[in-house]
TITOR-883089 format. One line per 10 residues: number of its first residue (from 1); their letters; for each residue x, y, z of C-alpha. Coordinates in nm, 2 decimals, always signed. Each point is the difference from the previous one (the first is absolute). Layout:
N
NUM = a = X/Y/Z; ...
//
This chain:
177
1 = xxxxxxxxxx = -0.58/-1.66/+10.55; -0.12/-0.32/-0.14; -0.20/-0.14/-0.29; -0.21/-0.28/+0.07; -0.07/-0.25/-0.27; -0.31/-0.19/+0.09; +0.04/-0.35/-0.11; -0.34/-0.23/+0.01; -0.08/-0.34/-0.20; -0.02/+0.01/-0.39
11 = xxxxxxxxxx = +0.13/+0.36/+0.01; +0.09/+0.12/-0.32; +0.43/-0.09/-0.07; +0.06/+0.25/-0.27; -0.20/+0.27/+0.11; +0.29/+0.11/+0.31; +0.27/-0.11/-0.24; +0.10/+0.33/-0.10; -0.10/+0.21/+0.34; +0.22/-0.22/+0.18
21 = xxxxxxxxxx = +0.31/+0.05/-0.22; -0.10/+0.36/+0.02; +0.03/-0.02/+0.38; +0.34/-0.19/-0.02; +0.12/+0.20/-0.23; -0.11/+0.36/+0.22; +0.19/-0.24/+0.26; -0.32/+0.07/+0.24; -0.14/-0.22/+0.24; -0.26/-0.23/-0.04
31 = xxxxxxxxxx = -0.19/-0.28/+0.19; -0.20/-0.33/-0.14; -0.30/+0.00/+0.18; -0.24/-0.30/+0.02; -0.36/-0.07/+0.12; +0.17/-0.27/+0.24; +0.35/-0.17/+0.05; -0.08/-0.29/-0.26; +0.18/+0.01/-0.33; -0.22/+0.18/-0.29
41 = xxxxxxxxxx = -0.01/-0.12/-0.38; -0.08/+0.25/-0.25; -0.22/-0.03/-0.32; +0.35/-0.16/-0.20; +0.09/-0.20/+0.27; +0.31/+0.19/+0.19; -0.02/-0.09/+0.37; +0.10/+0.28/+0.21; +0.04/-0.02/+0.34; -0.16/+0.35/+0.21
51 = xxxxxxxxxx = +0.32/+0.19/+0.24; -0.34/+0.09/+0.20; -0.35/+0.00/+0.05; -0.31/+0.26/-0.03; -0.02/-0.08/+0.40; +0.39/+0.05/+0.08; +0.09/+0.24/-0.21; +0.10/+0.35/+0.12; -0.27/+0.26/-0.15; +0.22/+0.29/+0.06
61 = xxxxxxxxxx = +0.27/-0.04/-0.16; -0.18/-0.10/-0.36; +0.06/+0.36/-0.19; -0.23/-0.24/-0.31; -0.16/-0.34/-0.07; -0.04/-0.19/-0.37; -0.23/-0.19/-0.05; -0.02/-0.24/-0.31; -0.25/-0.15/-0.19; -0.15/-0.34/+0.04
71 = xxxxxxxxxx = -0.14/-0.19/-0.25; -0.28/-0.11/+0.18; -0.07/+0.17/+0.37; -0.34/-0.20/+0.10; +0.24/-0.12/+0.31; +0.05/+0.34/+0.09; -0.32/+0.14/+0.01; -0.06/-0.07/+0.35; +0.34/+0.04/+0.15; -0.08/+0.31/+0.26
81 = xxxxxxxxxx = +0.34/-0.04/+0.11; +0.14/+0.14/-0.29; -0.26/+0.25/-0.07; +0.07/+0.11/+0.35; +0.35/-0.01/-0.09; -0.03/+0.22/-0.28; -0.21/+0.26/+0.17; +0.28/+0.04/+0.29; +0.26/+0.05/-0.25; -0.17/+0.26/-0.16
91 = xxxxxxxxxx = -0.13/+0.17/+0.30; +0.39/+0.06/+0.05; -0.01/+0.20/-0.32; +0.22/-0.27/-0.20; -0.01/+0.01/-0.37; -0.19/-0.31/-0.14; +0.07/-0.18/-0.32; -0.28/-0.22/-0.14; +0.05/-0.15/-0.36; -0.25/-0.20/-0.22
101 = xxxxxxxxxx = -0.27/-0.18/+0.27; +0.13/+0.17/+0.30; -0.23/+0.27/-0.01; -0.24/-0.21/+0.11; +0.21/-0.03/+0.32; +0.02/+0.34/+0.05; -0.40/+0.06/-0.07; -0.12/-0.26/+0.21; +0.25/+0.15/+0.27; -0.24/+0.36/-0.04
111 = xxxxxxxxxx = +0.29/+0.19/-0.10; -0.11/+0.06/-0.42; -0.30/+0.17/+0.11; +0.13/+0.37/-0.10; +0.31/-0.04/-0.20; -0.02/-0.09/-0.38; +0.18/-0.37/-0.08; +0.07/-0.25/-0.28; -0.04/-0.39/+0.00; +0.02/-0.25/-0.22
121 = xxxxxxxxxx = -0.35/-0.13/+0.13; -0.28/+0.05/-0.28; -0.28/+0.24/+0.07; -0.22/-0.31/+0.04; +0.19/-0.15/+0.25; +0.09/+0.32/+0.22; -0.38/+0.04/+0.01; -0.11/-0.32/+0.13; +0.32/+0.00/+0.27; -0.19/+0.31/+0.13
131 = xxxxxxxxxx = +0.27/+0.14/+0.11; +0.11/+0.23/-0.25; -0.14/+0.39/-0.07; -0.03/+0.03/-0.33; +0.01/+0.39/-0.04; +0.37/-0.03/+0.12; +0.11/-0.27/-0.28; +0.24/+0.11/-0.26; +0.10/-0.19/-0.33; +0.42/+0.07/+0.03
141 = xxxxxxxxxx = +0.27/-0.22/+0.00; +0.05/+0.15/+0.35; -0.17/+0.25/+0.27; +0.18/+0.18/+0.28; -0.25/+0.20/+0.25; +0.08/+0.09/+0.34; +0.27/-0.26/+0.09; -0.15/-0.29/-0.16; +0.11/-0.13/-0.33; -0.23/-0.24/-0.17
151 = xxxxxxxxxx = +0.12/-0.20/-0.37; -0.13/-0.24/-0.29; +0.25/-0.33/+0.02; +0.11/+0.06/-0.30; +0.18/+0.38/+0.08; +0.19/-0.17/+0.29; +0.35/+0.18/-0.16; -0.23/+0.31/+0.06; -0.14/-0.10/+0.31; +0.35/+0.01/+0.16
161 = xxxxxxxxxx = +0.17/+0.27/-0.18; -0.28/+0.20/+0.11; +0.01/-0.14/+0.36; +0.44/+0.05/+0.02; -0.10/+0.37/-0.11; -0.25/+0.02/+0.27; +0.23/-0.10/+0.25; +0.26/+0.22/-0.18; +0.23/-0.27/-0.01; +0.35/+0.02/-0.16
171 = xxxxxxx = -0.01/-0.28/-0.29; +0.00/+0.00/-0.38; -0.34/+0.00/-0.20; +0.20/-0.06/-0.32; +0.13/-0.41/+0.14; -0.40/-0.10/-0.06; -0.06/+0.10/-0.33
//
């Protein structure tokens, strides 16, 4: 099984620095998965170029999906595409990863409703994005509830430790400290 690393413009560089040298290390598979075929610049300005796309991409064999923080996600907000995307993924039981803004990805694809999350996205912000439930909001560096791990940008070493221990991977914790 295969983790899918969704890639999309002005996606946040340092956030899958550590959760993909966790994967390398653990030697386990992963995929670089883009809204379309076109090149993608993140929020530093490292082009990356997607193996795949949220159309192409074969759902069953993702065992989990990271998603990274953006610095701004206005130009995502009405992608349906990838909210589409995430909901299929999901639907196939796949462990999610969403650090920093991401959340919001994972709200606005319905699938926060009943599971308690973390996001770098202020209480005044989640409220007017509407998409948020409040009553499942928890002030950690990190949340893990029912296959979905949710992060604040700034715990991304905890983010992925947390997500290689999920996947019970075989790496070492100690190399990121």
């Amino acid at each position: 099984m295969t983790t899918g690393i969704l890639l999309y413009p002005r996606f946040s560089e340092y956030e899958l620095s550590v959760i993909i040298s966790i994967l390398t290390q653990a030697n386990h598979p992963k995929i670089f998965i883009g809204l379309n075929d076109q090149a993608v610049k993140g929020e530093a300005g490292l082009t990356c170029l997607p193996e795949t796309t949220i159309d192409n991409v074969n759902i069953e064999m993702l065992q989990s999906l990271v998603l990274p923080g953006v610095d701004d996600f206005q130009h995502l907000i009405d992608k349906e595409p990838l909210f589409h995307f995430i909901r299929r993924v999901y639907e196939q039981d796949a462990v999610i990863g969403a650090i920093s803004s991401a959340p919001f990805l994972l709200a606005k694809s319905g699938i926060l409703l009943d599971r308690y999350y973390t996001t770098g996205i202020s209480k005044q912000a989640r409220e007017f994005l509407g998409v948020f439930s409040e009553k499942g909001f928890v002030d950690a560096p990190y949340v893990f509830d029912k296959g979905i791990l949710t992060a604040q940008g700034a715990y991304f070493i905890d983010f992925a430790n947390k997500f290689g221990q999920v996947l019970e991977l075989d790496y070492n914790p100690n190399w990121y400290r």
